[in-house]
N, C-alpha and C positions, 0 to 999 in steps of 0.2 A: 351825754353819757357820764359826765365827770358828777354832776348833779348827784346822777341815778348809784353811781361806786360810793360817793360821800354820803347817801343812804344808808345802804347795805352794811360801811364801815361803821354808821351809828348803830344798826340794830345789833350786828355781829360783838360788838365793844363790850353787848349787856347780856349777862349770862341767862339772864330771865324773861329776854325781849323788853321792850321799850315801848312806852304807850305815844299812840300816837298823836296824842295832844301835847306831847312832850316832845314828841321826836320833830313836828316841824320848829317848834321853836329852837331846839339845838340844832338843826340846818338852817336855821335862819332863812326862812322860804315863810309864804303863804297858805292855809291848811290845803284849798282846793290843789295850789299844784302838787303838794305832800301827798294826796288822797290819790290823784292822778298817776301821781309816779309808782305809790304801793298798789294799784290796781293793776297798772303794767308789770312789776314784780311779781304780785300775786300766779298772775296769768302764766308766766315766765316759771314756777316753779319755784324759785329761789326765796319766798318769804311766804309765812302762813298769819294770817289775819284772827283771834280768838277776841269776841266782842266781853266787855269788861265794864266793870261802874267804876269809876274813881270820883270821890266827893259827889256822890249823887248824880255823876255825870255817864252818861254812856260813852265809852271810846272802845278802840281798839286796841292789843296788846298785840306787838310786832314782834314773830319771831323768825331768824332764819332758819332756812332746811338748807339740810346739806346732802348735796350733791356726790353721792360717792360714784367715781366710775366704775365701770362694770370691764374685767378682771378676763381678760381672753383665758376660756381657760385649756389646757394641757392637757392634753392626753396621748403626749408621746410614751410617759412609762407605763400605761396599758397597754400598746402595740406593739407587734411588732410588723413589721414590712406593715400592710395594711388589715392584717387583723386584730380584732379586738383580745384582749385573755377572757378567757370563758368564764372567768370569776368574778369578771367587774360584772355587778347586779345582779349576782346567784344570790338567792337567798336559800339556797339546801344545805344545811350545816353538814360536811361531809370532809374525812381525812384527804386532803389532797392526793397523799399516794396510791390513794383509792380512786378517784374523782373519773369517771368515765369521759364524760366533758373535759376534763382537762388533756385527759392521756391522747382523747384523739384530736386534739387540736397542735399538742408539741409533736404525734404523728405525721400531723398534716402540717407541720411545720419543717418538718425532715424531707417529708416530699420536697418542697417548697425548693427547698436547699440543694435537692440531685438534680 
């Protein structure tokens, strides 16, 4: 695993990715285990592989992807108790004070209340 982080830290390091005839010699490894480990990468999500000529050579240019997490998201200030506002995903352009949808849901929220 330390192998496989001391990768990642070489590709991450270069803003433009790293070719991979270059990147096993700065980890100091052998190409087949280099090619081994960015195929387990690859596979894994965390690096994307673009085929490239350098000096008439064919290699690969190593870049990471980054992993954004994904954002539980909120929607306590559309509710209230357990209903939704009737305006989150109306698309009928209409004056609130008017909004029929609306009137009978802060209605039905007065129920709610007695």
């Amino acid at each position: 695993m330390e192998l496989e982080d001391k990768i990642l830290k070489l590709i991450k390091s270069r803003k433009k990715g790293i070719l991979q005839n270059e990147l096993w010699k700065k980890a100091e490894i052998d190409r087949r285990k280099c090619s081994r480990i960015l195929e387990k990468l690859e596979k894994e999500g965390k690096i994307v592989r673009e085929e490239e000529t350098d000096k008439s050579v064919r290699t690969y240019r190593i870049k990471s992807v980054e992993i954004k997490e994904k954002k539980a998201k909120d929607f306590k200030l559309l509710m209230v108790r357990e209903l939704f506002d009737p305006c989150t995903g109306c698309s009928i352009e209409c004056v609130p004070e008017h909004c029929i949808m609306l009137k009978d849901w802060v209605f039905g929220l007065i129920d709610i209340e007695l």
